[in-house]
PDB file with SEQRES, HELIX, SHEET and CRYST1 records, atoms N, CA, C and O in Angstrom:
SEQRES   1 A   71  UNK UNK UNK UNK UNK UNK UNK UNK UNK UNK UNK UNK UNK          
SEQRES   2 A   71  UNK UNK UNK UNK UNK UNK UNK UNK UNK UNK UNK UNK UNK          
SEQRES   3 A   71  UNK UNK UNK UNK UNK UNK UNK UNK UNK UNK UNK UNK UNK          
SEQRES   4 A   71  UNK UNK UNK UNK UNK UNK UNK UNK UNK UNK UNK UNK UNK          
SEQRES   5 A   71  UNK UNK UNK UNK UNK UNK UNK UNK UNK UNK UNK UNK UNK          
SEQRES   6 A   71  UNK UNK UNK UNK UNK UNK                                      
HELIX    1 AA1 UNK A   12  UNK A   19  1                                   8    
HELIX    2 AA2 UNK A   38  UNK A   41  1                                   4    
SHEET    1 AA1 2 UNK A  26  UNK A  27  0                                        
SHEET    2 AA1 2 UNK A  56  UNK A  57 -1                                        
SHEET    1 AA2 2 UNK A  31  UNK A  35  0                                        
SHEET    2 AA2 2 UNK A  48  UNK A  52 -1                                        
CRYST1    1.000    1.000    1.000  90.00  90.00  90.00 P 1           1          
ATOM      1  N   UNK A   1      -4.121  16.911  10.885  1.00  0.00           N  
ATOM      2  CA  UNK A   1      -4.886  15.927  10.151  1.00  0.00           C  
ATOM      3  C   UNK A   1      -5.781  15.168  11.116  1.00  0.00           C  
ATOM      4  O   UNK A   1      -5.355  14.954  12.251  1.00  0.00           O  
ATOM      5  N   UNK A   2      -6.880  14.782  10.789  1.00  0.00           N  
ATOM      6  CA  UNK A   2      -8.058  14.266  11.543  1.00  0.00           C  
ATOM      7  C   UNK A   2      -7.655  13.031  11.198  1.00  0.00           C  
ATOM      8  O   UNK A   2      -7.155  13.052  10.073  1.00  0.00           O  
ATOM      9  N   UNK A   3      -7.659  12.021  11.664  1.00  0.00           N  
ATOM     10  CA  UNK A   3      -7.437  10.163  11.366  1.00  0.00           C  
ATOM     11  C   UNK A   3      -8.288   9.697  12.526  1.00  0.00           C  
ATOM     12  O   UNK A   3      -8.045   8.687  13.185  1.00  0.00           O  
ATOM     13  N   UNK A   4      -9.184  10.419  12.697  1.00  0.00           N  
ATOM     14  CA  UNK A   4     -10.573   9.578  14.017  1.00  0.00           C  
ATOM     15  C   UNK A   4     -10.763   8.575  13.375  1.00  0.00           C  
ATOM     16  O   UNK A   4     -10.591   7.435  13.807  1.00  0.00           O  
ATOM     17  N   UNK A   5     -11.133   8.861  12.288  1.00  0.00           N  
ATOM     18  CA  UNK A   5     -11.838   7.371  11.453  1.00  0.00           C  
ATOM     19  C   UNK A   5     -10.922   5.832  11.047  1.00  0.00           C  
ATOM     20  O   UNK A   5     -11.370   4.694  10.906  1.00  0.00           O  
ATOM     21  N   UNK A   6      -9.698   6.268  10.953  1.00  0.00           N  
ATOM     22  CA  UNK A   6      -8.665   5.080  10.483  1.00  0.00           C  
ATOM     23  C   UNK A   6      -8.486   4.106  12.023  1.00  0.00           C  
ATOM     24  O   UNK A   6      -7.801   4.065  13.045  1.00  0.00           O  
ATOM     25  N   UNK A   7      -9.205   3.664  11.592  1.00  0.00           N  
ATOM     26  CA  UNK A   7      -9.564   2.126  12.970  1.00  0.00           C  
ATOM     27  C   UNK A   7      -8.225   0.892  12.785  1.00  0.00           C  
ATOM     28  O   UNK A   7      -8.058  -0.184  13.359  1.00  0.00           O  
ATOM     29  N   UNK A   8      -7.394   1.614  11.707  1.00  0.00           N  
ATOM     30  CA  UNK A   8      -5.697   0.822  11.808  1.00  0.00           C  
ATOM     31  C   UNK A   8      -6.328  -0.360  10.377  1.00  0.00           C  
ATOM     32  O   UNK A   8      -7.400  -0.567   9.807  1.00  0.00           O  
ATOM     33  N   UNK A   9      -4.931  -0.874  10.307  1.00  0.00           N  
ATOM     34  CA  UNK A   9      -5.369  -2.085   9.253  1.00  0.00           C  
ATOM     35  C   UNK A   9      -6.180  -1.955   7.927  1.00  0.00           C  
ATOM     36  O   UNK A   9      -6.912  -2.744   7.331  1.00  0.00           O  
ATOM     37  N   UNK A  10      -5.780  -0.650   7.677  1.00  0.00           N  
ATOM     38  CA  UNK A  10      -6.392  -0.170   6.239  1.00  0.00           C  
ATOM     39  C   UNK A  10      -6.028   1.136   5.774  1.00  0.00           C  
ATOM     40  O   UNK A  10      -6.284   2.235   6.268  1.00  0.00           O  
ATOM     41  N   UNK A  11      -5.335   0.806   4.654  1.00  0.00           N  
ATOM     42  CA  UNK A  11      -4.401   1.939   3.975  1.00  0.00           C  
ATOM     43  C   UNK A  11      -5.175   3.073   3.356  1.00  0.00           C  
ATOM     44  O   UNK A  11      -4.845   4.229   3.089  1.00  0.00           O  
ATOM     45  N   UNK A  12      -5.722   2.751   3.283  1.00  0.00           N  
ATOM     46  CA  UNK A  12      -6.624   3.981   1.965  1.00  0.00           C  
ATOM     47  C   UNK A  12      -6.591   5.249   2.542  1.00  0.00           C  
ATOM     48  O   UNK A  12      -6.381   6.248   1.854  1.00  0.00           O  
ATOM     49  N   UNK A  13      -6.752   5.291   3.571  1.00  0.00           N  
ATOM     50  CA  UNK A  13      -7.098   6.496   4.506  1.00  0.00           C  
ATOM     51  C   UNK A  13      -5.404   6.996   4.359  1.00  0.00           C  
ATOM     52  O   UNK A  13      -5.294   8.209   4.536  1.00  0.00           O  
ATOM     53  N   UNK A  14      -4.525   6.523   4.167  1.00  0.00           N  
ATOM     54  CA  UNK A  14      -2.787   7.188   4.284  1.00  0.00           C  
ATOM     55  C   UNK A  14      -2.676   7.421   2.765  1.00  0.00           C  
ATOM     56  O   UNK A  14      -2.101   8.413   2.319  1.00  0.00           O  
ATOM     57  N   UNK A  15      -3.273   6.427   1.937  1.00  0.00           N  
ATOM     58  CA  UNK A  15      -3.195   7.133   0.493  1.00  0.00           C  
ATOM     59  C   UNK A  15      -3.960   8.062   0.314  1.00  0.00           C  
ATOM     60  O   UNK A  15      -3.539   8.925  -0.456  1.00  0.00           O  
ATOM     61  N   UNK A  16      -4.992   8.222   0.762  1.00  0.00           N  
ATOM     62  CA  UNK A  16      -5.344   9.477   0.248  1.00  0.00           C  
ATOM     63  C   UNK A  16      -4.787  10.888   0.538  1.00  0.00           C  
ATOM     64  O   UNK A  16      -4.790  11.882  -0.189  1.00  0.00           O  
ATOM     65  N   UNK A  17      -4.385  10.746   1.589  1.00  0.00           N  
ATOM     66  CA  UNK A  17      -3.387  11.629   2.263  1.00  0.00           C  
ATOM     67  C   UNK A  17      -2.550  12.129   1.599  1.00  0.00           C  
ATOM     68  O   UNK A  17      -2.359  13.324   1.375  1.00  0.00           O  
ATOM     69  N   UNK A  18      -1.525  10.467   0.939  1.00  0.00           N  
ATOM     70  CA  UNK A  18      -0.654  10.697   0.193  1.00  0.00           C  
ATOM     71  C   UNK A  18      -0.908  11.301  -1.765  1.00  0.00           C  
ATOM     72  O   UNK A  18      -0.128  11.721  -2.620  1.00  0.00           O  
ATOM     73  N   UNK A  19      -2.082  11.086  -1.739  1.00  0.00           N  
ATOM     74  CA  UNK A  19      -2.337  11.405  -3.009  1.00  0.00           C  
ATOM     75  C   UNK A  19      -2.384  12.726  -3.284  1.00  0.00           C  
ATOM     76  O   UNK A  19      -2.101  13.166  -4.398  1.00  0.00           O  
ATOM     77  N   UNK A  20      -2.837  13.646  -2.038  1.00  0.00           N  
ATOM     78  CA  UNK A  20      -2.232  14.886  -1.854  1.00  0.00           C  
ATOM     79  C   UNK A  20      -1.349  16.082  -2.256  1.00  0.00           C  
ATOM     80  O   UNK A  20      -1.318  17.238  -2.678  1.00  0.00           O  
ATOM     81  N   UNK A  21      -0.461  14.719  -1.722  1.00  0.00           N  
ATOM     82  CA  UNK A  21       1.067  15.303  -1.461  1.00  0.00           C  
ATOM     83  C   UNK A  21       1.934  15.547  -2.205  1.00  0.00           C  
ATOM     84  O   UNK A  21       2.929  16.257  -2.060  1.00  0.00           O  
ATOM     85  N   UNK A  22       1.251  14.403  -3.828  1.00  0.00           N  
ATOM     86  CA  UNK A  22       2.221  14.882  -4.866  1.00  0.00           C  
ATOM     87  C   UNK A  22       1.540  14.723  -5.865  1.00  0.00           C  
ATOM     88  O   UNK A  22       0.374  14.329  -5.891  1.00  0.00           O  
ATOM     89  N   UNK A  23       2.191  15.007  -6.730  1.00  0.00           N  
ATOM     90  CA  UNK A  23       1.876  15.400  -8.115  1.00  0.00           C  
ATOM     91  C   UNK A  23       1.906  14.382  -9.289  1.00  0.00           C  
ATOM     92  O   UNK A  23       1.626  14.692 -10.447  1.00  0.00           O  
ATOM     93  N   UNK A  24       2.177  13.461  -8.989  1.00  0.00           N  
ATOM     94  CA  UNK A  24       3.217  12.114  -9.729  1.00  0.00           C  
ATOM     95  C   UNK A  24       2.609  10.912  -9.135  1.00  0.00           C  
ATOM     96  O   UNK A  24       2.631  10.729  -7.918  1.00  0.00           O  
ATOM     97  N   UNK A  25       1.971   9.942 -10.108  1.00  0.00           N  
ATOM     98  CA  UNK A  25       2.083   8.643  -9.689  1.00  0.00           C  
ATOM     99  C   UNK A  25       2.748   7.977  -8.559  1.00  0.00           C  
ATOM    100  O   UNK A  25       3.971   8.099  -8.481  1.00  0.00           O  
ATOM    101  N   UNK A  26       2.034   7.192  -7.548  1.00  0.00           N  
ATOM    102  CA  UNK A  26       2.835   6.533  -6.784  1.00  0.00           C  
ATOM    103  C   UNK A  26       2.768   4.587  -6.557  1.00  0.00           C  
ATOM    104  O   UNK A  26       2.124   3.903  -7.352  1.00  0.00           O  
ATOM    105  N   UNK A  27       3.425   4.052  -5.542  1.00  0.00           N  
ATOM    106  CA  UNK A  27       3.023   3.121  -5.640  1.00  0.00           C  
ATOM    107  C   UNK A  27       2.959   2.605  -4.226  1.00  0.00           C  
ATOM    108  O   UNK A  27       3.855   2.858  -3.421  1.00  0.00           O  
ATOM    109  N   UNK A  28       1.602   1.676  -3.836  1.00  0.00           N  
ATOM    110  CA  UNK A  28       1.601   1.279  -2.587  1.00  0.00           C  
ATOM    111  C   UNK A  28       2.049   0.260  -2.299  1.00  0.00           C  
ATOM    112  O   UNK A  28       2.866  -0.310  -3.022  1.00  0.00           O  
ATOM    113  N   UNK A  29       1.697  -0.140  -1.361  1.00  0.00           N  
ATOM    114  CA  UNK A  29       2.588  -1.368  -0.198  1.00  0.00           C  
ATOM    115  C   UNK A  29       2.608  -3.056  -1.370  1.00  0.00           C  
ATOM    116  O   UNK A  29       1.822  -3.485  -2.214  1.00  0.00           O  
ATOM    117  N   UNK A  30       3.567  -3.422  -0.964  1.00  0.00           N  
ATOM    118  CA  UNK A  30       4.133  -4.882  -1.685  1.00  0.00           C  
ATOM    119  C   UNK A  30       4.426  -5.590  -0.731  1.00  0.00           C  
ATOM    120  O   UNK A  30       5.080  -5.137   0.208  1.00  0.00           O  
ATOM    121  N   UNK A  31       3.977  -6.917  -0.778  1.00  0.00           N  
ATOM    122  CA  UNK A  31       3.911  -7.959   0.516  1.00  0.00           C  
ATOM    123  C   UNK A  31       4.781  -8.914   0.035  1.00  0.00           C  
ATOM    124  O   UNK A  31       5.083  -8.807  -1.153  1.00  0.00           O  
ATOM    125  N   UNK A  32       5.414 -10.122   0.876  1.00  0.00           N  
ATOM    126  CA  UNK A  32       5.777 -11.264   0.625  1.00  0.00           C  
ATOM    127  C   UNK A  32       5.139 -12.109   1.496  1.00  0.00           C  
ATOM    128  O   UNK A  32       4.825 -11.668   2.602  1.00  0.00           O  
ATOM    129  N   UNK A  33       4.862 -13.373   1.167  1.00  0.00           N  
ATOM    130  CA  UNK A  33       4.148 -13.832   2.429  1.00  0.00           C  
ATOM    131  C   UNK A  33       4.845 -15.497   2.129  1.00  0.00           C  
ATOM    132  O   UNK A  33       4.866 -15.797   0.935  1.00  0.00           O  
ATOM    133  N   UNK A  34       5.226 -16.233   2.803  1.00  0.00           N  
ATOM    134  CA  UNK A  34       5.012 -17.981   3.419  1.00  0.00           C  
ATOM    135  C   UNK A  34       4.063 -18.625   2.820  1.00  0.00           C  
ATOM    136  O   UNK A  34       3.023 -18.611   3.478  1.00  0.00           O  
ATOM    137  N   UNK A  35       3.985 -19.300   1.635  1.00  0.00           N  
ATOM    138  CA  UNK A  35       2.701 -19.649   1.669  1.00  0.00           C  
ATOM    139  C   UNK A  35       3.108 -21.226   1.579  1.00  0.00           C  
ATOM    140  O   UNK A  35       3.662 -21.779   0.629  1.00  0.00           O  
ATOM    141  N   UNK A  36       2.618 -21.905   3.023  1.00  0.00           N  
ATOM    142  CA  UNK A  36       2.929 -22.896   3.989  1.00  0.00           C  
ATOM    143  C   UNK A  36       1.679 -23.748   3.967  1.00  0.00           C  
ATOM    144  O   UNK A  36       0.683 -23.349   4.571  1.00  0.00           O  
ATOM    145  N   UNK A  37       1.664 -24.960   3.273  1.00  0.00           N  
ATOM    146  CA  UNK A  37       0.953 -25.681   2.991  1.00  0.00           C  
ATOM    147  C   UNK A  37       1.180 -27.059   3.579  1.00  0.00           C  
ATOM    148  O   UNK A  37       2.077 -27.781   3.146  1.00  0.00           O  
ATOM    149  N   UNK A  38       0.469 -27.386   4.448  1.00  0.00           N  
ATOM    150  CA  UNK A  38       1.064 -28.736   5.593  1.00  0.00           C  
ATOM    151  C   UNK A  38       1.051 -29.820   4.885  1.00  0.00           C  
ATOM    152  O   UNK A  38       2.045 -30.510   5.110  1.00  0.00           O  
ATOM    153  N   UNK A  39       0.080 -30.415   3.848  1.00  0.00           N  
ATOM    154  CA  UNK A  39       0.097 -31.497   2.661  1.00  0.00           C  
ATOM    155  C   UNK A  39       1.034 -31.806   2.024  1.00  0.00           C  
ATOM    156  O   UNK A  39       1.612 -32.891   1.972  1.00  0.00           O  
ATOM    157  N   UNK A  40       1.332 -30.406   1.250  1.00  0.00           N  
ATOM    158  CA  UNK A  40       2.872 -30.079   0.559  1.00  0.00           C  
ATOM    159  C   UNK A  40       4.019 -30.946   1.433  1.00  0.00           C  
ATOM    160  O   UNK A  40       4.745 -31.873   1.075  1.00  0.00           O  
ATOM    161  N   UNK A  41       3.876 -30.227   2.789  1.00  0.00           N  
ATOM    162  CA  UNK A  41       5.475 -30.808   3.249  1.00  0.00           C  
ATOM    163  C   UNK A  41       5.447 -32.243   3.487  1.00  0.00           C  
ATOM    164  O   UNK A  41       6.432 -32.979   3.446  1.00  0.00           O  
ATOM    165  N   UNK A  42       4.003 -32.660   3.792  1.00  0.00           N  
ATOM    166  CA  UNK A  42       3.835 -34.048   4.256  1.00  0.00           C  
ATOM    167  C   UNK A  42       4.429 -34.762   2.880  1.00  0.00           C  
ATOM    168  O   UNK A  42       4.679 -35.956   3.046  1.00  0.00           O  
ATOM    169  N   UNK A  43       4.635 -34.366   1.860  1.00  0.00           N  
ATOM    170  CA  UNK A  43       4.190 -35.149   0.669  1.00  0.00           C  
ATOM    171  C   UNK A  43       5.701 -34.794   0.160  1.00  0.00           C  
ATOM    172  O   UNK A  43       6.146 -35.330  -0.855  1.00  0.00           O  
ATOM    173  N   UNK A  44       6.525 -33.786   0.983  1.00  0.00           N  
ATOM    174  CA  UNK A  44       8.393 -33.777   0.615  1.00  0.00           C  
ATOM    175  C   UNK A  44       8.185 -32.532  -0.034  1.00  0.00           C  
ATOM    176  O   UNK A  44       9.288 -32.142  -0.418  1.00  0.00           O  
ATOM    177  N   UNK A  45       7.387 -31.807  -0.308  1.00  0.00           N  
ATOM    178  CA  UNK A  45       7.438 -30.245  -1.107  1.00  0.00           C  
ATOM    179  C   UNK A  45       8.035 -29.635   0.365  1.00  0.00           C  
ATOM    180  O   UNK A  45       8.071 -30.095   1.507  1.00  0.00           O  
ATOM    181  N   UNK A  46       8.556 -28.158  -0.353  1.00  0.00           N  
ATOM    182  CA  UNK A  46       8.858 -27.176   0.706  1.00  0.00           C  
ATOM    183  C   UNK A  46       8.064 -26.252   0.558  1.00  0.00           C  
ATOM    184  O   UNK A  46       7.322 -26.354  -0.418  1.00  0.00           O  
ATOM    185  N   UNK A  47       7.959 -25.399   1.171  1.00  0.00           N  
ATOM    186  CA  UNK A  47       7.066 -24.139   1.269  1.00  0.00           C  
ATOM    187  C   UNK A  47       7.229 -23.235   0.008  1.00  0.00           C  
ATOM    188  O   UNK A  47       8.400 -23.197  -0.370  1.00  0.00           O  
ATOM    189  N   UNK A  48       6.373 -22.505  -0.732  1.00  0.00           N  
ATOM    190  CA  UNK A  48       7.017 -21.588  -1.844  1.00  0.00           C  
ATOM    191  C   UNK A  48       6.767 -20.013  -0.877  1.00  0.00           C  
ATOM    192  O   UNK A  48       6.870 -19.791   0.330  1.00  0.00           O  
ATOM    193  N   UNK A  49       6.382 -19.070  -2.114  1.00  0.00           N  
ATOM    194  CA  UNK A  49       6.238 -17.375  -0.957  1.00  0.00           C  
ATOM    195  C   UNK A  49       5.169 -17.064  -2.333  1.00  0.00           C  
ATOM    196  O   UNK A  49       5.127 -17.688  -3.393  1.00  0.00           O  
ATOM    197  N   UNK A  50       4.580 -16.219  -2.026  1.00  0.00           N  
ATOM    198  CA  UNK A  50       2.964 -15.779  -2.544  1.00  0.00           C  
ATOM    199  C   UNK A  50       3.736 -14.040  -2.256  1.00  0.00           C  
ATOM    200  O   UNK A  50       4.523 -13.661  -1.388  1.00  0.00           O  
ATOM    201  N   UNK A  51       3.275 -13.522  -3.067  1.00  0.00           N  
ATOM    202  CA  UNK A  51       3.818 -12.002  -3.307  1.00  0.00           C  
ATOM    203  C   UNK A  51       2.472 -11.308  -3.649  1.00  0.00           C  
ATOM    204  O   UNK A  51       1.668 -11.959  -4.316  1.00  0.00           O  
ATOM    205  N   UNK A  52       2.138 -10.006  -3.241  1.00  0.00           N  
ATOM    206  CA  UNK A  52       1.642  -9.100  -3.752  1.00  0.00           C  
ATOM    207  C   UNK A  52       2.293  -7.800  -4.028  1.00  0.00           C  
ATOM    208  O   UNK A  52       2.997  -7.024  -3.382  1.00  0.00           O  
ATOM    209  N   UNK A  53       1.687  -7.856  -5.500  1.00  0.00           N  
ATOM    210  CA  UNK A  53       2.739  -6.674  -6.356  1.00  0.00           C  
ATOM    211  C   UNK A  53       1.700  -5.104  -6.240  1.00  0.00           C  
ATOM    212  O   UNK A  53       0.521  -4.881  -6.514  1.00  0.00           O  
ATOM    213  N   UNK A  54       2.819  -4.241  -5.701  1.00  0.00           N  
ATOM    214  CA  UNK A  54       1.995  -3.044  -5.381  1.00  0.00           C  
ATOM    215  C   UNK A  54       1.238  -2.230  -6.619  1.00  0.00           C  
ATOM    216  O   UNK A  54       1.583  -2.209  -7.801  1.00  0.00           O  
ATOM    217  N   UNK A  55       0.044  -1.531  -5.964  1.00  0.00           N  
ATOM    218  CA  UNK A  55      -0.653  -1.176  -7.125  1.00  0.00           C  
ATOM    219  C   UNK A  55      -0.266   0.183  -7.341  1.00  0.00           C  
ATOM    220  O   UNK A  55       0.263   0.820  -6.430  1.00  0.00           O  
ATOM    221  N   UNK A  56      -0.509   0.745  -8.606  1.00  0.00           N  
ATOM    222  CA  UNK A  56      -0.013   2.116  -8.617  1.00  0.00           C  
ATOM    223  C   UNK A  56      -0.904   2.779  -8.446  1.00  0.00           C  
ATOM    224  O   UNK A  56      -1.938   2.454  -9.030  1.00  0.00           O  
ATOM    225  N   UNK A  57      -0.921   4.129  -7.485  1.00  0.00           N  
ATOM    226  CA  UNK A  57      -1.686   5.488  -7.365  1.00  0.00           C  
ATOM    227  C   UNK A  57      -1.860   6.429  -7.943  1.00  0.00           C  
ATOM    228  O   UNK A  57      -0.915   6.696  -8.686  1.00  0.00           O  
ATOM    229  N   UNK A  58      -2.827   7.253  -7.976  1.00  0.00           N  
ATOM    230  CA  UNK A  58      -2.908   8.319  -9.166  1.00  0.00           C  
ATOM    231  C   UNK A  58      -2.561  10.067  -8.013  1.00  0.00           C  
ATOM    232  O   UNK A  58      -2.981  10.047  -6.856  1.00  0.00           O  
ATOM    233  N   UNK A  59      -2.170  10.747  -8.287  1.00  0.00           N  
ATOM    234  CA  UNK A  59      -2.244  12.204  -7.441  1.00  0.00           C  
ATOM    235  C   UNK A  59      -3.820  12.063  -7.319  1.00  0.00           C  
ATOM    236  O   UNK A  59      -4.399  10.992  -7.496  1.00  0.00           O  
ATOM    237  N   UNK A  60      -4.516  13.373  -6.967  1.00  0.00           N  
ATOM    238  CA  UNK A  60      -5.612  13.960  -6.388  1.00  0.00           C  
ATOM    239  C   UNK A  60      -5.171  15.363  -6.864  1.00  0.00           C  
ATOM    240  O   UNK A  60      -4.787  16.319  -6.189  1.00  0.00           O  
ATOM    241  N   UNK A  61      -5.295  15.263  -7.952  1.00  0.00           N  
ATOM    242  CA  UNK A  61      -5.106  16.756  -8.744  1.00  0.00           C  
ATOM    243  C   UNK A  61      -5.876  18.032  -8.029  1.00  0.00           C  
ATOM    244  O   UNK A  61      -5.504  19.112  -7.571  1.00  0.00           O  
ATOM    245  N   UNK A  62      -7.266  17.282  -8.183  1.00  0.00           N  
ATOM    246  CA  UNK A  62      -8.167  18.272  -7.497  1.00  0.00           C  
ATOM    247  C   UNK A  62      -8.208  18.884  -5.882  1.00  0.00           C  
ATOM    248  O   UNK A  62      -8.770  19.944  -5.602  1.00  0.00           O  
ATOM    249  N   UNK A  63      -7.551  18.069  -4.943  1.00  0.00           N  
ATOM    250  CA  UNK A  63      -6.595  18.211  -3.910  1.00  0.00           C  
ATOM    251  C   UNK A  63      -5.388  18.687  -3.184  1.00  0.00           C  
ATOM    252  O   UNK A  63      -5.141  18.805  -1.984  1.00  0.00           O  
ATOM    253  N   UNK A  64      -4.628  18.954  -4.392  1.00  0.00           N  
ATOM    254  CA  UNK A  64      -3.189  19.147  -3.989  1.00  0.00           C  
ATOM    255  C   UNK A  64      -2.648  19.961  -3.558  1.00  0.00           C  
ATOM    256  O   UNK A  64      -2.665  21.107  -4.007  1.00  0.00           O  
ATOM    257  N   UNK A  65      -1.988  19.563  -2.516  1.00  0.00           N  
ATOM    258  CA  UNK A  65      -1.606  20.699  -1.432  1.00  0.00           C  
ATOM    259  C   UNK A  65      -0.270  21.325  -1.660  1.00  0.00           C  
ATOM    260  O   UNK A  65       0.646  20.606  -1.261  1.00  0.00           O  
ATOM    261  N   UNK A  66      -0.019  22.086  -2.014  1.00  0.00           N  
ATOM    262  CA  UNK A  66       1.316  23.050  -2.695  1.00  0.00           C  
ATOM    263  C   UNK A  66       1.946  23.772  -1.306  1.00  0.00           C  
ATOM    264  O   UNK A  66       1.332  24.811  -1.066  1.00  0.00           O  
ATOM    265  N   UNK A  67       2.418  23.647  -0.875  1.00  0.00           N  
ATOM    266  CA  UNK A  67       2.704  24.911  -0.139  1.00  0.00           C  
ATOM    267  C   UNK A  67       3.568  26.284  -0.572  1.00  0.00           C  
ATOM    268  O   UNK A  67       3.996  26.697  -1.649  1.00  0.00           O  
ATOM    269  N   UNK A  68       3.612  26.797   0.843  1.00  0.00           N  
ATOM    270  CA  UNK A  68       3.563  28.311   0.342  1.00  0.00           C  
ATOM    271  C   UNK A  68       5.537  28.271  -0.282  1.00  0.00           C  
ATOM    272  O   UNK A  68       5.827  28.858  -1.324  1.00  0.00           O  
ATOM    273  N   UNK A  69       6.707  27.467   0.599  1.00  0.00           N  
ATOM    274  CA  UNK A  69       7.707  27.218   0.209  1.00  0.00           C  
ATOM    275  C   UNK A  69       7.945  27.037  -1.144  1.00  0.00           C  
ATOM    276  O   UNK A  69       8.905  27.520  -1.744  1.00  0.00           O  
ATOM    277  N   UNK A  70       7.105  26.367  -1.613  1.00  0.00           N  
ATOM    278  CA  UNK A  70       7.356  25.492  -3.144  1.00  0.00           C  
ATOM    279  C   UNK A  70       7.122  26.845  -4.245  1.00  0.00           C  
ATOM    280  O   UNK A  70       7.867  27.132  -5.183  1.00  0.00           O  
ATOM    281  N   UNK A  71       6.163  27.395  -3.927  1.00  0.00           N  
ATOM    282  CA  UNK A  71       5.895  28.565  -4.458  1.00  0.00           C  
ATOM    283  C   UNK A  71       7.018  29.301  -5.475  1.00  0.00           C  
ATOM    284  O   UNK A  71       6.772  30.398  -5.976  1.00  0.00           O  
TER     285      UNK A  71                                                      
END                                                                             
């Protein structure tokens, strides 16, 4: 696989890869994050968490790499 171009810090280039690979819906990356607000605490709040909910992928029908095993 060629990945010259994936300069890091950006998925698309591994999903597509992965879209490949199967046949079936998938789903990508899900974050949690701190979301730390200095006002908030000044003011007696605590910190809450900020989530991103992963998105779902489609195959690459027109792509798909079968191999000769699966056969």
């Amino acid at each position: 696989m060629d990945v010259r171009e994936n300069g890091g810090g950006n998925s698309d280039n591994g999903y597509k890869i992965l879209s490949m690979l199967t046949s079936k819906p998938f789903q990508g990356f899900s974050a949690k994050t701190l979301d730390y607000k200095p006002a908030y605490r000044a003011w007696g709040g605590k910190p809450g968490w900020s989530s991103i909910a992963p998105d779902e992928l489609s195959p690459d029908a027109a792509h798909y790499f079968l191999s000769q095993s699966s056969c």
